[in-house]
C-alpha positions in Angstrom: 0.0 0.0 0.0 1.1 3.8 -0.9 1.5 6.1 2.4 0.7 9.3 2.8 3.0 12.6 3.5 2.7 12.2 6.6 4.3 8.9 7.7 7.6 9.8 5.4 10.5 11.8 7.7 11.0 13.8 4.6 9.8 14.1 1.0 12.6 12.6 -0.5 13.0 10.1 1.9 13.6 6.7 0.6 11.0 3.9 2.0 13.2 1.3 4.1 11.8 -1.9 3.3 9.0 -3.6 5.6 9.1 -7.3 6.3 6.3 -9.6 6.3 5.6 -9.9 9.9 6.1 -6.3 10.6 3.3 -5.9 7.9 1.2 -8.7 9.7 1.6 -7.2 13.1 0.5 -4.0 12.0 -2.8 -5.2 10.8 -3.4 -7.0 14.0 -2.7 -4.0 15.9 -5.1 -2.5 13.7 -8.2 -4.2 14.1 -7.2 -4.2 17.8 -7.5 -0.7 18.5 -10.7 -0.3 16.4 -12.7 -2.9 18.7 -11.8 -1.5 21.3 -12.7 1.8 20.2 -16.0 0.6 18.8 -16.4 -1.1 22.5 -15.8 2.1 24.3 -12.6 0.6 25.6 -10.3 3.3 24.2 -11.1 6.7 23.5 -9.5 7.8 20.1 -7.5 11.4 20.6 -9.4 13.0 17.7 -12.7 12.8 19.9 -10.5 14.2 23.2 -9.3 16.8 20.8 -12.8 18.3 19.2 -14.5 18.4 23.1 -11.4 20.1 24.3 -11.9 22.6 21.2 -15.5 23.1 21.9 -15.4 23.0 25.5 -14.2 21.9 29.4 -11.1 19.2 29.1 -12.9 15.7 29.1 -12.3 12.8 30.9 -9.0 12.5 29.9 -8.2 16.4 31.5 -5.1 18.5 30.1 -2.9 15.8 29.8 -5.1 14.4 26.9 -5.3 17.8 25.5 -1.2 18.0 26.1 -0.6 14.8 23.7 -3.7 15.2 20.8 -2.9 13.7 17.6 -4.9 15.0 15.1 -5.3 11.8 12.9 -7.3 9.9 15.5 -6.0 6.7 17.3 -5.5 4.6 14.9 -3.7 7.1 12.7 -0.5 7.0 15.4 0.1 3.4 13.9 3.1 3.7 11.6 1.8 3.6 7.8 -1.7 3.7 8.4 -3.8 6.2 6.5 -7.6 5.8 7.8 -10.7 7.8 5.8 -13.1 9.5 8.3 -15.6 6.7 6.7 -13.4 3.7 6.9 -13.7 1.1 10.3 -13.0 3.1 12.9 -12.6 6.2 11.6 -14.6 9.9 13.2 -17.3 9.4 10.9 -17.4 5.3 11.7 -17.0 6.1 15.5 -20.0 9.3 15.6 -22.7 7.1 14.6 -21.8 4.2 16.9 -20.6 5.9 20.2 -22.3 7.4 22.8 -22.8 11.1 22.9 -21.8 11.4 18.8 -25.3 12.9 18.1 -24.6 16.0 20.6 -21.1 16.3 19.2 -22.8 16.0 15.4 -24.8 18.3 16.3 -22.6 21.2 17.8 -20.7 20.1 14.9 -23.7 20.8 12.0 -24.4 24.2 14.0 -20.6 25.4 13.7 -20.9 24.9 9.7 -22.4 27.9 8.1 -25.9 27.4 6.4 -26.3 27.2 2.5 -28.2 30.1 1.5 -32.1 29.8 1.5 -33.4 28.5 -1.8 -37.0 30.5 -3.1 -40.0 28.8 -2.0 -41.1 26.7 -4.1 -38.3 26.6 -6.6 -36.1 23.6 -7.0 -32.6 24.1 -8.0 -31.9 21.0 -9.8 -30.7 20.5 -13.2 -33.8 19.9 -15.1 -36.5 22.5 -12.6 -33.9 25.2 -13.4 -33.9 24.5 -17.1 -38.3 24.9 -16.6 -38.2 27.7 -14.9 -35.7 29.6 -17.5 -38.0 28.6 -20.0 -40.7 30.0 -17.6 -39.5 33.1 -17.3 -38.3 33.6 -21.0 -41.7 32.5 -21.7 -43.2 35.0 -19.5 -40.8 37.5 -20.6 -42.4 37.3 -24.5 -45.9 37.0 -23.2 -45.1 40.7 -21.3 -43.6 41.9 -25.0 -47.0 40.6 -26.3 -48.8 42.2 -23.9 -47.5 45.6 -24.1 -47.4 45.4 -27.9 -51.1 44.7 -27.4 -52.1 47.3 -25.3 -50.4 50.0 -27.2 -52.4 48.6 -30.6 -55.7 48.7 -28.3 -54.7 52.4 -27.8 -54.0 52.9 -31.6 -57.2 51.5 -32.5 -58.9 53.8 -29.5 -57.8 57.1 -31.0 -57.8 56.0 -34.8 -62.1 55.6 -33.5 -62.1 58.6 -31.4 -60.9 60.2 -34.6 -63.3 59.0 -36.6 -66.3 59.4 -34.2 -65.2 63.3 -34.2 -65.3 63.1 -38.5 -69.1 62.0 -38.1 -70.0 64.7 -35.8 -68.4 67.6 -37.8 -70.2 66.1 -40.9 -73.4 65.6 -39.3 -73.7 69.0 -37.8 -72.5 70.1 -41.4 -75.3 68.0 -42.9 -77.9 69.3 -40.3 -76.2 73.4 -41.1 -76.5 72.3 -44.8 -80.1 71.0 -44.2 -81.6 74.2 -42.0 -79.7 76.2 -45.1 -81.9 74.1 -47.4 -85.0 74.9 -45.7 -84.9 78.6 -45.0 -83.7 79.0 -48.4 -87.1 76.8 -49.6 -89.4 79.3 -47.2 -87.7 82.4 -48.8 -88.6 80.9 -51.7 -92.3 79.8 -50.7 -93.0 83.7 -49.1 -91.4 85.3 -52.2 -94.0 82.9 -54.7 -96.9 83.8 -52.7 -96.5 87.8 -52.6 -96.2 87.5 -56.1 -99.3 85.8 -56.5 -101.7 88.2 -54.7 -100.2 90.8 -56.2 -100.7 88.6 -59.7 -104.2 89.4 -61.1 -106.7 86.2 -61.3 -107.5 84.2 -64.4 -110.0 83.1 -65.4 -109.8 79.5 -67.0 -112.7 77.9 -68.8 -114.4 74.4 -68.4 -112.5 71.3 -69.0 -115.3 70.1 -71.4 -114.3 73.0 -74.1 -111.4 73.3 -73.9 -109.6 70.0 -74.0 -110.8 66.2 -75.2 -109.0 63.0 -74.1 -109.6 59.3 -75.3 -112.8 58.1 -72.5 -112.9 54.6 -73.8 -116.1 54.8 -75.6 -114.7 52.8 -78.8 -117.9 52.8 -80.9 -119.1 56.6 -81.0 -119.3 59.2 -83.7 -119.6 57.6 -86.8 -117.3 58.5 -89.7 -115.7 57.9 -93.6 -113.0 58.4 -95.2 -112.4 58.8 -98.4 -109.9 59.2 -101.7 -110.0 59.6 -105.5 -111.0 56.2 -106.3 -114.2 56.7 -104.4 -114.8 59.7 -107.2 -117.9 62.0 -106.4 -119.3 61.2 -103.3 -123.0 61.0 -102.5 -122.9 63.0 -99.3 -126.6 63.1 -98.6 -126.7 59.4 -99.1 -124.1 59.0 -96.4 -125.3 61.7 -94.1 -128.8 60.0 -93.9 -126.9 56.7 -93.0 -126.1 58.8 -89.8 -122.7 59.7 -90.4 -121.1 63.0 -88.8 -117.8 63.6 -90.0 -115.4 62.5 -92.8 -112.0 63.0 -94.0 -110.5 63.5 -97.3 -107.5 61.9 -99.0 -105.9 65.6 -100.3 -101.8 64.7 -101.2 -99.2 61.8 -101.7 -95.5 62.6 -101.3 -94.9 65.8 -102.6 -96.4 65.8 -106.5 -99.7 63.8 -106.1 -103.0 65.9 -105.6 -106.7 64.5 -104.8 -108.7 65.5 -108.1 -111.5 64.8 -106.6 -110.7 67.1 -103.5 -113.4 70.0 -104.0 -116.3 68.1 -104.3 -115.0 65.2 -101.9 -114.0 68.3 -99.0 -116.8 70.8 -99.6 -119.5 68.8 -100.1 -119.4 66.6 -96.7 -119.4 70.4 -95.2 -122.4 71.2 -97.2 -124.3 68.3 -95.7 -123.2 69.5 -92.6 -121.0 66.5 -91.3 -117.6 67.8 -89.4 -115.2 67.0 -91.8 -111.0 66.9 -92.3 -108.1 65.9 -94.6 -104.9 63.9 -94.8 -102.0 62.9 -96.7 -100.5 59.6 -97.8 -96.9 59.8 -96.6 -93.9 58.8 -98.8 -90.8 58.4 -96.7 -88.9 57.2 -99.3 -89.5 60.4 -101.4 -88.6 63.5 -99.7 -88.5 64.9 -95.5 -91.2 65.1 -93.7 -90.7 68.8 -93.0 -91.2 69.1 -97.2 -94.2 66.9 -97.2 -95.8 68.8 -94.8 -95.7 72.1 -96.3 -97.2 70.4 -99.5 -100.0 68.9 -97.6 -100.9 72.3 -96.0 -100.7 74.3 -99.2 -102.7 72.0 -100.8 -106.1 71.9 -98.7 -104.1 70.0 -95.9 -104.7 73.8 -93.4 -106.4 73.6 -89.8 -109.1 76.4 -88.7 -110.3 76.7 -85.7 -114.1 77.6 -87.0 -115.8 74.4 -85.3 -116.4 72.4 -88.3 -112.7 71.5 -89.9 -110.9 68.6 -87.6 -107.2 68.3 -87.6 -104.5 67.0 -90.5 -104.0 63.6 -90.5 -100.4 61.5 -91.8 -101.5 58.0 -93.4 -98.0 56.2 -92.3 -98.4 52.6 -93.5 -97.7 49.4 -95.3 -95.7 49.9 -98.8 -97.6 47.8 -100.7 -100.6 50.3 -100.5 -98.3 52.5 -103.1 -96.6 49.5 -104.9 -93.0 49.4 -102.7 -92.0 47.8 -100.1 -93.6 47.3 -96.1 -91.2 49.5 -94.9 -90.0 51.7 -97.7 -86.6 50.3 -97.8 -86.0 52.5 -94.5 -84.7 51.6 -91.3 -87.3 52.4 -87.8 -84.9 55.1 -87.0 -85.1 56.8 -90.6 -89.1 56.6 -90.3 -89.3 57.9 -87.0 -87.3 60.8 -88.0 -89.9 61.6 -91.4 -93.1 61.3 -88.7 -91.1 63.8 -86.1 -90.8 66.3 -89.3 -93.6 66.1 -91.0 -95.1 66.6 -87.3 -93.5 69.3 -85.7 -93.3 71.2 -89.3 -97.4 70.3 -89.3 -97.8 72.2 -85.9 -95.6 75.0 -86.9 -98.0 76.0 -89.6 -100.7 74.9 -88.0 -100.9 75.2 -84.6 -102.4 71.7 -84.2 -100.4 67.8 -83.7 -101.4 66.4 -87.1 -103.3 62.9 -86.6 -101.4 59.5 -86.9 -103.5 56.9 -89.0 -101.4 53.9 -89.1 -101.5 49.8 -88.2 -100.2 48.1 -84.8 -98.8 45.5 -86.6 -96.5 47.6 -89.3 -96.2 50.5 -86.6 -94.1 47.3 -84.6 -92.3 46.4 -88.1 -91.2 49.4 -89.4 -91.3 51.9 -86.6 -89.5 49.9 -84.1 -92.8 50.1 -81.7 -91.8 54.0 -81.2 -93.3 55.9 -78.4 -92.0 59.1 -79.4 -95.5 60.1 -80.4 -98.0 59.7 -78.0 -99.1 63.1 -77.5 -99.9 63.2 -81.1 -104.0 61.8 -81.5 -104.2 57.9 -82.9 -106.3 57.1 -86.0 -105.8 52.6 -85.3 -106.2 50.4 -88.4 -107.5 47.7 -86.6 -110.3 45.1 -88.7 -111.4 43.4 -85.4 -114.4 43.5 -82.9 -112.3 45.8 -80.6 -109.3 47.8 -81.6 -107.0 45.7 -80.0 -103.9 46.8 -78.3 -102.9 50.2 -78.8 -98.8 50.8 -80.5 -96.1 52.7 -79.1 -97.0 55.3 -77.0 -100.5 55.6 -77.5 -101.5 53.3 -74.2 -104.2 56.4 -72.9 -106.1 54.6 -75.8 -107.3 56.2 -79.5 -109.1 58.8 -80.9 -110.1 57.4 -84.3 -110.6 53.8 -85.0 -111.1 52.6 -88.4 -112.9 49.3 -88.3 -113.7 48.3 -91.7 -113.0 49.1 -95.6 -116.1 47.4 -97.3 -117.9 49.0 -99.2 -116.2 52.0 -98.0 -113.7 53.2 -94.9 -116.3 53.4 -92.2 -114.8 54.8 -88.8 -115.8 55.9 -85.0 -114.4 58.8 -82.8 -113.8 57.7 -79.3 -116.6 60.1 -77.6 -119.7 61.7 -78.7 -120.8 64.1 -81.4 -120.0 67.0 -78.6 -116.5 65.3 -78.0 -115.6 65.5 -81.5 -117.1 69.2 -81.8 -114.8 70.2 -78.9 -112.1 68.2 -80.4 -112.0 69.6 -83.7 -112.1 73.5 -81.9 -109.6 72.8 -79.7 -105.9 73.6 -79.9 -104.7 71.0 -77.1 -102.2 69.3 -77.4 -99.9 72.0 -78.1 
């Protein structure tokens, strides 16, 4: 066995050699002195040593104090090295002899105390790795947290913001609004004070003045006529209870009725309400142009009571030996009605009269509602007129409802309706 320091005279001391026995004997002197030290027959010098430190001398008074070794007993045998844990050594000895949990104890209370660990925190290896995780964890929750609160804020004034926009524009709107409606009184105040200071009209009766469609399809009766018809027996027709007729009087811009005089003045010597009307020719020449002719050429309006208002015979192409729709597109005819209209009125002062058919009005004229102000003279060979084109929905004012033996027609009111028709200047 290797000896320690201490059993050496000198560091560089050469061992002498041991012999067997000596070796032997040691070992038995050995286990000697720990019975009787685990026996309570010796008392080891160590023990003497630490009660003398801490205290009064012992049993073994200041002569054991005098000779201590430091080693305990056991340690004075030459080339012994003992571990305080080994047989017999202070550790060994304190549990076993009497009085070693006192001297334990004043030992334990001379060591100074680890510091206090935080309460419920454990400072091994794998709790301290948690809890830095823990607390880096609650470290980013905090950054979250503050990053939140400081968007909560934005978000506060970004609506306090907008909750001040919405009351400035509200009290603009209700500024704008009382604005509005002082400036509408002004207005009101300023209207009445010019009408009592305005003198009072007069205005006459509906009923002479102005005639409408009243849905009464089968009333005056009436004929038309052209040159084929030739002279015309008017008494014949006037005894057959007829009250009005009209009279084919152009075509286009070079055709004239020759039969026009005795066809025009003699219905007005029989005394039948009577009026003319021209065969129009889009594909010849502008409305505008045929309208002129047709007023120059017995085609004028009077307002004497007994003359009714110009009519425009728009129709099927066939009845002139051309096409149904004249080789023109709606558009194109619609413009040649608007002319011949409004050029009809200025020389005039009366909407002509539209004679035409539902069917072709659809075809050719696109189903135009450009004209509804203008009165309706409906084609229509049926026991009711049927539905009404384009923009004529109020209903008709003429309905022609047969052409055998001749063109027999009714006005859409009474004998007094068509009087007041024929007078009046509405529609302007």
């Amino acid at each position: 066995m290797r000896l320690s320091a201490s059993a050496r005279s000198h560091p560089t001391e050469r061992p002498r050699p041991r012999s067997r026995r000596s070796s032997l004997t040691r070992s038995a002197v050995t286990l000697v002195g720990a019975a009787a030290l685990t026996l309570g027959v010796a008392t080891p010098s160590y023990a003497g040593t630490s009660i003398g430190a801490a205290g009064p001398a012992g049993p073994a008074g200041p002569a054991g104090a005098a000779g201590v070794r430091t080693d305990g007993d056991l340690a004075g045998i030459p080339g012994l090295r003992m571990s305080p844990q080994a047989f017999g050594g202070p550790d060994y000895l304190a549990r076993y002899r009497p009085g070693a949990e006192a001297v334990a104890a004043r030992q334990q209370g001379a060591r100074p105390l680890p510091p206090p660990s935080p309460d419920g925190v454990v400072t091994g290896t794998v709790e301290v790795t948690d809890l830095k995780q823990a607390v880096n964890a609650l470290r980013v929750a905090s950054r979250q947290h503050a990053a939140a609160v400081r968007h909560v804020a934005r978000a506060a004034a970004v609506k306090k913001a907008a909750e001040r926009r919405v009351a400035e524009l509200r009290r603009a709107e209700a500024a704008a609004a009382k604005k509005a409606a002082a400036a509408k009184k002004a207005a009101a105040a300023k209207k009445a004070q010019v009408a009592r200071k305005a003198p009072k009209k007069t205005t006459a009766k509906a009923s002479e003045t102005r005639w409408e469609p009243r849905g009464l399809t089968r009333g005056a009766p009436g004929i038309d006529v052209a040159s084929h018809q030739g002279n015309v027996d008017w008494p014949y027709y006037r005894d057959q209870g007829f009250k009005f007729a009209y009279v084919k009087a152009t075509e286009g811009t070079t055709y004239k009725n020759p039969f026009f005089d005795q066809q025009f003045n003699g219905s007005a010597k029989v005394g039948m309400l009577h009026g003319t009307y021209h065969f129009g020719r889009p594909d010849q020449s502008s409305g505008a142009e045929q309208a002129r002719f047709f007023v120059a050429n017995g085609g004028d309006w009077k307002p004497d009571g007994k003359t009714l208002p110009g009519e425009l015979d728009i129709e099927f192409g066939e009845a002139v030996g051309v096409s149904t729709c004249y080789d023109l597109s709606p558009g194109q005819i619609v413009t040649f009605v608007r002319d011949f209209s409004n050029e009809y009125k200025r020389l005039t002062g009366r909407l002509p009269v539209i004679y035409t058919n539902g069917s072709w009005w659809q075809q050719c004229v696109g189903n135009s509602t450009a004209f509804g102000r203008n009165p309706l003279w409906i084609a229509s060979y049926n026991p009711e007129p049927g539905p009404m084109p384009g923009g004529w929905q109020k209903g008709h004012t003429f309905w022609q409802y047969t052409e055998t033996p001749i063109d027999k027609n009714y006005f859409n009111g009474s004998l007094a309706d068509l009087k007041t028709f024929a007078n009046q200047r509405w529609p302007r």
